[in-house]
C-alpha positions in Angstrom: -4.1 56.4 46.5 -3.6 57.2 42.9 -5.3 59.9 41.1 -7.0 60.0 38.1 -4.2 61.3 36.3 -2.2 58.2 36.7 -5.2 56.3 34.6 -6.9 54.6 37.5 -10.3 54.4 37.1 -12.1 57.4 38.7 -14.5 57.1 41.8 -18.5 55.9 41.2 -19.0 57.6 44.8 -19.6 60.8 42.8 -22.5 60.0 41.1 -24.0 58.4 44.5 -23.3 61.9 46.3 -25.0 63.6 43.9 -28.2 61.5 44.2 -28.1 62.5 48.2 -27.2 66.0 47.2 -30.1 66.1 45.1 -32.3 63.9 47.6 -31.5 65.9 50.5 -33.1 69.0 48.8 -35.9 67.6 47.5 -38.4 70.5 48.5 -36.4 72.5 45.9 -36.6 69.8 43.1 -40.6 69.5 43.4 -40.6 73.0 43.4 -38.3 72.8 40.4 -40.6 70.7 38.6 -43.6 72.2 39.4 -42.9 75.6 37.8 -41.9 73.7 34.9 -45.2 72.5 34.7 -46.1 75.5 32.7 -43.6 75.1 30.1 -44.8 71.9 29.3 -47.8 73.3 29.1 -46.7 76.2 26.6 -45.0 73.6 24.6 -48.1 72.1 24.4 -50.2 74.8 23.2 -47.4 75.0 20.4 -48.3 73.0 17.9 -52.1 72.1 19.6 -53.1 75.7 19.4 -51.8 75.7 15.7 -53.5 72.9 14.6 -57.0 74.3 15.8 -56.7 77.5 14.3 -56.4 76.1 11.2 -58.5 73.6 11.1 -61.5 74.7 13.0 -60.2 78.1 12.1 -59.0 79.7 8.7 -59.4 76.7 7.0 -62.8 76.7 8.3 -63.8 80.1 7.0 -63.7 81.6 10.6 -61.1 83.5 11.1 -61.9 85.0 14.7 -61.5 81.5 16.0 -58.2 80.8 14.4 -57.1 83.9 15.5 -58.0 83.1 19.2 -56.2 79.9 19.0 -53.1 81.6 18.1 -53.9 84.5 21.0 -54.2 81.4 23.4 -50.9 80.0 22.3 -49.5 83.7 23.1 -50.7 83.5 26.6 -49.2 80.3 26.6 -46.0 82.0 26.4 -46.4 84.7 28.9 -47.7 82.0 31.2 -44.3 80.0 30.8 -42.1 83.2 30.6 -43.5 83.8 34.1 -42.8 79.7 35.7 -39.0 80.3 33.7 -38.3 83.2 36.2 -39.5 81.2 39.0 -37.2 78.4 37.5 -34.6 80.1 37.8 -34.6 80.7 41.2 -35.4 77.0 42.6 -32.1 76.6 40.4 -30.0 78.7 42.1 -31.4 77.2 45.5 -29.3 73.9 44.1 -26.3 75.2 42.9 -25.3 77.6 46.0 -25.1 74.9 48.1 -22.9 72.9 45.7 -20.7 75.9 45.6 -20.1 76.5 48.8 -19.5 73.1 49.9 -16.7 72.7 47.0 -15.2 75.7 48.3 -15.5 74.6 52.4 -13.5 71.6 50.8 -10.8 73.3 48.6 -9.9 75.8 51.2 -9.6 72.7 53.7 -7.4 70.5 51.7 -5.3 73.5 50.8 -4.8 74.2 54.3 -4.2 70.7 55.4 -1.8 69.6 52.8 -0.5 73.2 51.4 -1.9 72.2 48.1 0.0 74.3 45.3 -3.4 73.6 43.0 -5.8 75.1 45.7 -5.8 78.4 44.5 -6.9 77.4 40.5 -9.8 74.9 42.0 -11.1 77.4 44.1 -11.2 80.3 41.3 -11.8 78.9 38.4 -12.9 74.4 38.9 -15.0 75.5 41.8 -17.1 78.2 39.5 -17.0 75.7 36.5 -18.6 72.9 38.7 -21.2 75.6 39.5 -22.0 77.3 36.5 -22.4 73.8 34.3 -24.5 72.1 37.3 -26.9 75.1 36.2 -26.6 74.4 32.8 -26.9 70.6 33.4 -30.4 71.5 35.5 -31.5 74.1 32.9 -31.3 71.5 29.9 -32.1 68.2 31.4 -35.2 69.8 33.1 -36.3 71.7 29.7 -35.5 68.0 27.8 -37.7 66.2 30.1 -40.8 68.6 30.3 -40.7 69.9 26.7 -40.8 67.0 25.1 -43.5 65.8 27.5 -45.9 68.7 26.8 -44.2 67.6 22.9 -46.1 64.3 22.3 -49.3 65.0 25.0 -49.8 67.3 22.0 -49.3 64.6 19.5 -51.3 62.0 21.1 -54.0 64.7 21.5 -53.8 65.6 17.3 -53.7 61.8 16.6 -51.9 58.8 17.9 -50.9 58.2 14.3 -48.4 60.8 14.6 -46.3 59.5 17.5 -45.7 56.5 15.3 -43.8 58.8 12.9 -42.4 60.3 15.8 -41.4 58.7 18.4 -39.5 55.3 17.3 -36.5 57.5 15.6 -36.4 60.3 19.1 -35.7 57.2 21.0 -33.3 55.9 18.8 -31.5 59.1 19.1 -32.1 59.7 23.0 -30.9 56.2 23.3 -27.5 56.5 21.3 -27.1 59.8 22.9 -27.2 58.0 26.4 -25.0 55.4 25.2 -21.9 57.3 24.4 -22.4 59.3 27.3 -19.6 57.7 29.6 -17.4 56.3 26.9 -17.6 59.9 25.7 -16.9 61.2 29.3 -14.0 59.3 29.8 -12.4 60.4 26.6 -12.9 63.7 27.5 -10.7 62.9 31.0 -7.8 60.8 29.0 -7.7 63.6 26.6 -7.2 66.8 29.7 -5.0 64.3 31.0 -2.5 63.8 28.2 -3.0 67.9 27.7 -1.9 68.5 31.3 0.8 65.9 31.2 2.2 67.9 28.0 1.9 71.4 29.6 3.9 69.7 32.5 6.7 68.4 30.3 6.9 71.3 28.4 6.5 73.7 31.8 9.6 71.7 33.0 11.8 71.3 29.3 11.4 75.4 28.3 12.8 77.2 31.7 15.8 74.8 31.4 16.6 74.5 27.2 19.8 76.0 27.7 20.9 73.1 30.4 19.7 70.3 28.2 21.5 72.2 25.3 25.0 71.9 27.9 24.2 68.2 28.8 23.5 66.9 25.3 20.0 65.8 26.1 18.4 67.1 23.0 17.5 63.9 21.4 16.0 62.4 24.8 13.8 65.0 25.7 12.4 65.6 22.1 11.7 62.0 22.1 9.9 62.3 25.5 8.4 64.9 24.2 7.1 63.1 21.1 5.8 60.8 23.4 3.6 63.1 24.7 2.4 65.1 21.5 1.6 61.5 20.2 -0.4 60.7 23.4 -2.5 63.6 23.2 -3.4 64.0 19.7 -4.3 59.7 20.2 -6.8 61.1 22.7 -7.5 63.8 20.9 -8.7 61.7 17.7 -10.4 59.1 20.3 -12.8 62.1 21.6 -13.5 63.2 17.7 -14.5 60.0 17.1 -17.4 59.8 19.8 -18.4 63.2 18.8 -19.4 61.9 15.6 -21.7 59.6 17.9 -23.0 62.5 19.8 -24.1 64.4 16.1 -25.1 60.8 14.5 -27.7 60.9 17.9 -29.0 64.7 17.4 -29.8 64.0 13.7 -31.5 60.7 14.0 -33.2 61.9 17.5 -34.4 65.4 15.8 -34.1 65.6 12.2 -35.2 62.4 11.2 -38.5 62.7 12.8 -38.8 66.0 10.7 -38.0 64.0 7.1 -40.7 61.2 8.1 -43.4 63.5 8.8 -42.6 65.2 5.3 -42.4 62.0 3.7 -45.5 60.1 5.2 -47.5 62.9 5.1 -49.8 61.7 2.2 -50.3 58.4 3.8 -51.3 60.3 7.1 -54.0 62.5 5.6 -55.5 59.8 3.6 -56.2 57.8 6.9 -57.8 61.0 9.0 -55.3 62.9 9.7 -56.0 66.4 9.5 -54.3 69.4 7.5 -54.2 71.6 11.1 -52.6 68.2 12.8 -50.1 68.0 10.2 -48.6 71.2 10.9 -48.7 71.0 14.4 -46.9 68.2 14.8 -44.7 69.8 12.9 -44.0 72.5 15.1 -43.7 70.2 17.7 -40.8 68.7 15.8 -39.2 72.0 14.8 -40.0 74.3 18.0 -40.1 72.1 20.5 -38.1 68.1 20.1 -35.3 69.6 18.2 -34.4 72.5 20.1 -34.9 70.8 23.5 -32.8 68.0 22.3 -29.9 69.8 20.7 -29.8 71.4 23.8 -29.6 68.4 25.7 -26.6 66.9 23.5 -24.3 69.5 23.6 -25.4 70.6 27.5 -25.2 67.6 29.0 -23.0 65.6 26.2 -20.2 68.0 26.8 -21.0 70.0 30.4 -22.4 66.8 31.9 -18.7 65.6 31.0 -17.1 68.5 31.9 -18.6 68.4 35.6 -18.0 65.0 36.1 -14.6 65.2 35.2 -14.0 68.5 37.7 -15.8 67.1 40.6 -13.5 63.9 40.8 -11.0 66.4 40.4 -12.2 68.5 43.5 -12.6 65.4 45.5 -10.4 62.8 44.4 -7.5 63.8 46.2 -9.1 64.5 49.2 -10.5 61.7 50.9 -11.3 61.4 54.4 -8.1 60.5 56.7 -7.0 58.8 59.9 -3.4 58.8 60.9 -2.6 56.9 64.0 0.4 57.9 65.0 1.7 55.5 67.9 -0.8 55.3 70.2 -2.3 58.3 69.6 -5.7 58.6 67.5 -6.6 60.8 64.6 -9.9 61.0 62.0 -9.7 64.1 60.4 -12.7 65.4 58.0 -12.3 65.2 54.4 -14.6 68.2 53.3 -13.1 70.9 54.8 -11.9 72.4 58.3 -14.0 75.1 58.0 -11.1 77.7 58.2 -12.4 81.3 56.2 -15.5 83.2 56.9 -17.3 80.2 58.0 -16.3 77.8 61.0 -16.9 73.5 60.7 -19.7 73.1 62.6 -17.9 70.8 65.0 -14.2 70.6 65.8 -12.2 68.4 68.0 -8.8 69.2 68.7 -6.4 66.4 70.2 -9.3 65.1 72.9 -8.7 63.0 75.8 -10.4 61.6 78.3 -10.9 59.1 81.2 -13.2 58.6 83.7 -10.9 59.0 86.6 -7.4 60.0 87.0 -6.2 56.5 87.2 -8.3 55.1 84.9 -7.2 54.0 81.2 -8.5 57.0 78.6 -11.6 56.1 77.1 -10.7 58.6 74.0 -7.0 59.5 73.3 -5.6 62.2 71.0 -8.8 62.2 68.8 -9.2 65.2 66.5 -11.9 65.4 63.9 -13.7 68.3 61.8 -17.2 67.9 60.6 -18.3 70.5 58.3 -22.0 72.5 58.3 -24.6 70.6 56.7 -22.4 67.2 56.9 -23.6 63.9 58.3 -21.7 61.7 60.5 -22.3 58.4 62.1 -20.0 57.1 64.3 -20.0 53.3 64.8 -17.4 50.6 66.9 -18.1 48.1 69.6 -20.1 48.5 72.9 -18.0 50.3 75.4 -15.5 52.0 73.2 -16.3 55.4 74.1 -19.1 56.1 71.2 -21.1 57.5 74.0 -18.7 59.5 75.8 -17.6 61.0 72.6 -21.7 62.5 72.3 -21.3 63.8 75.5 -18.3 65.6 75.7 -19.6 67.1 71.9 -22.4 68.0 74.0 -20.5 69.6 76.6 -21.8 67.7 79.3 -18.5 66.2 80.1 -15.1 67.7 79.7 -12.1 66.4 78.4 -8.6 66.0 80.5 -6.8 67.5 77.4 -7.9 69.1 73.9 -10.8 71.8 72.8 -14.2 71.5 71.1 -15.8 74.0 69.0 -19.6 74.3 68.0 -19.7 76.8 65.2 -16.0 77.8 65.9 -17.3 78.4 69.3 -16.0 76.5 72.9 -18.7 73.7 73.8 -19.2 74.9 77.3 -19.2 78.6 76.7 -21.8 81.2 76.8 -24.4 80.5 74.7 -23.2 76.8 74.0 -27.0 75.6 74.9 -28.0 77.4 71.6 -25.7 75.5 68.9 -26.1 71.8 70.1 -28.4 69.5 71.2 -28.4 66.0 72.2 -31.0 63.4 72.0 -29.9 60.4 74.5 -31.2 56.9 74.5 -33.1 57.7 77.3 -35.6 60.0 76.0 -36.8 62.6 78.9 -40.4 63.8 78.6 -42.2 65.3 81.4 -45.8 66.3 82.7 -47.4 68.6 80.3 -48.6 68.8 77.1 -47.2 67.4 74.4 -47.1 70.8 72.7 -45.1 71.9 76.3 -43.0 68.9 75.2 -41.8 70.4 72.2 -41.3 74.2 72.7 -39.4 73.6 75.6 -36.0 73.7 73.4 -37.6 77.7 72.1 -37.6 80.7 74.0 -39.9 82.5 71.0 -43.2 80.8 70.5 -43.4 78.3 68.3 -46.0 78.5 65.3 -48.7 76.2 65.1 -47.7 75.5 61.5 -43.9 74.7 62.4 -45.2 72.5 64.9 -46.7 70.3 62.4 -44.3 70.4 59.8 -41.7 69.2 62.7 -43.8 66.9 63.3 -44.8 65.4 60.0 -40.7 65.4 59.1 -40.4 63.3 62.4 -42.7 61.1 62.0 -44.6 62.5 64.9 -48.0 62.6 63.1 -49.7 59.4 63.9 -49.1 59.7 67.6 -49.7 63.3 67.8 -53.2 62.2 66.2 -53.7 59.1 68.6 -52.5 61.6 72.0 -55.1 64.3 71.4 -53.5 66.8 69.3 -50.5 69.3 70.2 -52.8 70.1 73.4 -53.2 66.8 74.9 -51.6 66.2 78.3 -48.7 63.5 78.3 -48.5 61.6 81.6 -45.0 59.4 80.4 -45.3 56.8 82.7 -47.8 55.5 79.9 -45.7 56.0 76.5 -43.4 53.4 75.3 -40.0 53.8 75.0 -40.2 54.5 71.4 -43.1 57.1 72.0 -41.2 59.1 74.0 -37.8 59.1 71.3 -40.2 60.7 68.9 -41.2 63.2 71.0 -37.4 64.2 72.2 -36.3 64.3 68.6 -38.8 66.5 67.4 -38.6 68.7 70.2 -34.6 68.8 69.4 -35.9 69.0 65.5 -37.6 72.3 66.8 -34.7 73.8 68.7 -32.5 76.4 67.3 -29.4 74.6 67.6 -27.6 73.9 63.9 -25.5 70.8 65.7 -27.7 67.7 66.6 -26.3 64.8 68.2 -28.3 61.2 68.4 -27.1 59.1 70.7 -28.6 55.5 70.1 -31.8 58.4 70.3 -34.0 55.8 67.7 -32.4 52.2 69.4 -36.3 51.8 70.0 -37.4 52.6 66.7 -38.4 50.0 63.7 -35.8 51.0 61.0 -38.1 52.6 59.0 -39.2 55.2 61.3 -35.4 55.8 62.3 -34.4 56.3 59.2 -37.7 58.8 58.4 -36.3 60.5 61.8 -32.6 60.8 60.5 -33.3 62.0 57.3 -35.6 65.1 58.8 -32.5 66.0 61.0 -29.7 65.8 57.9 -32.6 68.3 55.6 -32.4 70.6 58.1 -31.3 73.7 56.5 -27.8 74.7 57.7 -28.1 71.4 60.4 -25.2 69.2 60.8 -25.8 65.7 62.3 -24.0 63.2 64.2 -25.2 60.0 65.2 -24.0 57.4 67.3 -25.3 54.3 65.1 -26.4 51.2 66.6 -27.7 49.8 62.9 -25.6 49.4 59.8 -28.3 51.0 57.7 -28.1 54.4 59.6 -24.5 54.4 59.1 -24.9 53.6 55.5 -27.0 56.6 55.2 -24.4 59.1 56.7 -22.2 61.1 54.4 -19.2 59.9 56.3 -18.5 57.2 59.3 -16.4 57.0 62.1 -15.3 53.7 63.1 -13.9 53.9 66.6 -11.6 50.7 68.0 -10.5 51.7 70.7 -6.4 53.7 70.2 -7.3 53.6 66.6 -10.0 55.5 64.7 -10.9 55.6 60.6 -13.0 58.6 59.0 -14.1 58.1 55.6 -17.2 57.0 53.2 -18.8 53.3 53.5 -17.2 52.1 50.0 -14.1 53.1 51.0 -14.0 51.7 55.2 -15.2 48.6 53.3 -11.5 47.9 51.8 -9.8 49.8 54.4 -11.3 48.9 58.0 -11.4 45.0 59.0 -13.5 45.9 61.9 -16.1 47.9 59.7 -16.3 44.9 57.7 -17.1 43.0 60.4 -19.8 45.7 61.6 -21.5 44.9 58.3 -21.2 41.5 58.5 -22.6 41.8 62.0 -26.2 43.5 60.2 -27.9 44.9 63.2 -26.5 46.2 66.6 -29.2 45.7 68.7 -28.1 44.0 71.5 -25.4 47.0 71.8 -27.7 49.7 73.1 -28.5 47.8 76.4 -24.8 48.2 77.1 -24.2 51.7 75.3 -21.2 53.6 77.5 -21.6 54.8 79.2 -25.5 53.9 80.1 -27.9 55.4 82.2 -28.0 53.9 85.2 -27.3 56.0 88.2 -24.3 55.7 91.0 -22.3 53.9 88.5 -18.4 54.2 89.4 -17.7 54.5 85.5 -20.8 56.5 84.6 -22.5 59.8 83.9 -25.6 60.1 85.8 -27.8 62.9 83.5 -30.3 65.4 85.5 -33.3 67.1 83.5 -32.9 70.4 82.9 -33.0 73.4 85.2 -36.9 74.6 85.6 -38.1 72.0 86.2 -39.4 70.4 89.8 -36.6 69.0 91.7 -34.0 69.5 89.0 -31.1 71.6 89.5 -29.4 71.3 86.0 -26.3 69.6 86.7 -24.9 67.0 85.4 -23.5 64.5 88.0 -20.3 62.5 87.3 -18.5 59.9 89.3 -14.8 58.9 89.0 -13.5 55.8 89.3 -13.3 54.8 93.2 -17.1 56.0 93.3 -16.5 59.8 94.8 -18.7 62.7 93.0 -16.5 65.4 91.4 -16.1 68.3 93.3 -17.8 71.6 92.6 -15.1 73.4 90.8 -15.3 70.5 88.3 -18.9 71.5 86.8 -18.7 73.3 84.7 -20.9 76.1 86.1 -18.3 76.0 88.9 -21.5 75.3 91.3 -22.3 72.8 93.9 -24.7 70.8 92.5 -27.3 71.5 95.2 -25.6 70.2 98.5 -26.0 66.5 97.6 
């Protein structure tokens, strides 16, 4: 694959992961947005205020009014002053996680491919992606709700002042938007041509005295040339659409300014009052021009400037597969996880078969899925999509390889707390539905997390319909479907920061799977893995696994589009259905080729275990469980 520096046009993906990075924290953004409620409202009060006080005010003769316009105007202030600090906060709640998801996936690519650049991306692009995502937040959140609060205030002094107004801030908002990528991708051809020059000249200066000895004077300056000429092309190229990006300020924010001053007679003969006039002039002055020179230069050159490091950060490392023979391979493009923090799952060349003599379901397979990832993995019915969830679960174990939970073994102590896995099969028992859903916690669960859980589910409406939390289940008399929203919310609940669905929404409408899904990936600090059985839940998945059979391909939907036929065909195929009557393995008990699953221990008549046959039908014998029990005598 090319990078950007050799000119190929850079990946749209990035914008689209944004958009889920942004989505998937949405709490934060509506708190965002809601403390910047009161700086609309201060901006409001600017010009407003202003205009009362003197018309109903000092103009007026009355001098304590105008004076308590202005003192509400002050308070205005202290008011936003107080919703900027909280601001600043719900900011920082979006720009940590950026940060140290960059840096999971520098220090993994450096590690994987001993990357010589790791070192400058994770000290200095990393912290520049960071810093101008704040800065892109600060000024396209103070844009938007200043000049909001900006021509409420007009409209409330008199619509005739939003036709001075507005027409020329549009005109200049729009230009402003319309340079924005040809802007952005000068900005890129221009650090490219830079670079390539630091690199010629980083090669040429260590070694003048053996071009001097070869005679090579006249090529290399000429090479050179080359690429002085390229970059000061780019550089005149990006000078150019800066001259855009000023045209846009002045005819956004200073042309509104020269209008008001030069209709002004015409407005105050047809109403318009003295106290309005001003106003709106402050509006113009203290409020649309500052909010939008910010916005040019913020997000006209940062906006740039992240774009153009983020490819850079990700470009190069796209999710791989390497088969190598018959061997099988899908290793995680966004980091291993290696540092102070562990992937949250890690398979390390897995096999296994379901008997000793039996063909190995999964061969070789190694993967890393880092905290806070999604991952669906997808292939045809009976490819070992199934086992793959169990063996992550650490109900079966492999012939050969390791998996770690949180840098952790699957079946160690404490394993029970880091994953959870919601079958097909969904078990509820004899209770109450609140019993239900606590039974993953050892604390007690509040009444208000049981609701939220709930509600982020989409647990509500039966919850309602049961009886409340309290009602008693008898689950001989819930559907299929009933009962999968009652398992995942009761996984939603547990403590565990690894969830596994295995077909666990099959009998779901799409709608409420996908409501279900998206609770699990908003989990803070929860990874998810899903074993799809509809094309939509892998599309919603940061990254997809396509499993066919000694072959396996890791990597984003765009980009298993061009380079997996049988993903293509997947997609072509719309809805996997049918697949989950035949999911492998499946439920059913004594099957020579299946796991048979037992409730867990507490419960009447369970003792824990797992049971699994091999091949010619036998049980495994106790030192195979992996408590090292007998199952119970059976």
């Amino acid at each position: 694959m090319s990078s950007p520096a050799g000119g190929q046009k850079p990946p749209s993906g990035t914008y689209r992961r944004g958009v889920r990075f942004l989505w998937r924290r949405w709490p934060v953004v509506v708190r965002l947005a809601l403390w910047s409620v009161l700086e609309t409202g201060q901006t409001f009060l600017t010009g407003y205020a202003l205009a009362h006080a003197l018309d109903d005010g000092f103009l007026d003769g009355r001098e304590a009014v105008g004076l308590g316009w202005l003192g509400a105007a002050a308070l205005g202030v202290v008011v936003a002053a107080y919703g900027t600090g909280r601001v600043y906060r719900a900011v920082a709640d979006l720009v940590e996680p950026l940060r140290d998801t960059l840096v999971r996936q520098v220090v993994g690519r450096g590690l994987r491919e001993a990357d010589g650049a790791a070192v400058s991306r994770l000290t200095q692009q990393v912290e520049i992606a960071r810093d101008t995502f704040a800065g892109l937040v600060m000024v396209s959140r103070s844009f938007v709700f200043t000049a909001a609060g900006a021509l409420v205030g007009l409209f409330s002094l008199d619509p005739l002042l939003l036709l001075v107004v507005v027409p020329p801030l549009l005109a200049g908002v729009g230009l402003f938007v319309a340079t924005l990528r040809p802007l952005a991708r000068r900005q890129e051809e221009f650090l490219v041509a830079d670079e390539g020059l630091a690199g010629q000249l980083g090669v040429v200066c260590p070694g003048l005295r053996d071009v001097a000895a070869a005679g090579a004077e006249d090529g290399v300056a000429e090479e050179l040339d080359r690429g002085v000429d390229r970059e000061y092309a780019t550089a005149g190229a990006l000078a150019r659409w800066g001259i855009l990006r000023t045209a846009a300020l002045a005819i956004g924010g200073q042309l509104p300014l020269v209008l008001l001053l030069a209709t002004a007679p015409w407005l105050l003969d047809r109403g318009v009052t003295p106290g309005a006039l001003v106003g709106a002039l402050a509006y113009v002055t203290q409020a649309l021009l500052p909010a939008l020179h910010n916005l040019v230069h913020g997000l006209g050159a940062s906006g740039s400037r992240l774009a153009i490091v983020l490819r850079r950060l990700t470009w190069d490392a796209p999710e791989r597969s390497v088969a190598d023979g018959d061997g099988t391979t899908a290793e995680a493009g966004r980091g291993t996880g290696t540092g102070t923090e562990a992937p949250a799952l890690h398979l390390s060349s897995l096999t296994f078969a379901y008997g000793p003599h039996a063909e190995p379901v999964l061969r070789d397979v190694s993967l890393t899925v880092a905290r806070g990832e999604h991952l669906a993995v997808v292939g045809p019915s009976g490819i070992g999509k199934s086992t793959l969830a169990g063996i992550v679960a650490g109900l079966l174990e492999p012939d050969a390889g390791e998996v770690r939970v949180a840098g952790l073994p699957v079946r160690g102590a404490g394993a029970v707390g880091r994953r959870v896995l919601i079958p097909q099969e969904a078990y509820v028992f004899t209770g109450t539905l609140r019993d239900n859903l606590c039974y993953l916690r050892a604390d007690t669960v509040p009444e208000r997390e049981l609701l939220a859980a709930a509600k982020a589910v989409g647990l509500t409406p039966l919850a309602e319909r049961l009886g409340g939390l309290d009602a008693a289940l008898v689950p001989t008399e819930l559907s299929a479907g009933e009962r999968q929203l009652i398992a995942l919310t009761r996984a939603h609940l547990s403590a565990a920061t690894l969830a596994v669905l295995d077909e666990a929404t099959c009998h779901l409408d799409p709608v409420a799977e996908a409501r279900a899904e998206q609770a699990f990936a908003a989990r803070p600090g929860g990874t998810l893995v899903v074993i799809a059985h509809r094309i939509s839940s892998a599309r919603r998945a940061d990254r997809i696994l396509v499993m066919d059979g000694a072959y396996a391909l890791c990597g984003r939907h765009d980009e298993l589009l061009e380079r997996s036929p049988l993903y293509r065909d997947l997609n072509g195929a719309g809805d996997w259905g049918e697949e989950s009557a035949t999911s492998h393995p499946p439920l059913a008990l004594r099957d020579p080729y299946r796991v048979d699953p037992v409730p867990r221990p507490g419960l009447p008549g369970d003792r824990g275990h797992v049971v699994a046959h091999r091949s010619v039908g036998q049980m495994e014998t106790a030192g195979d469980l992996g408590d090292r029990r007998a199952p119970g005598g059976e």
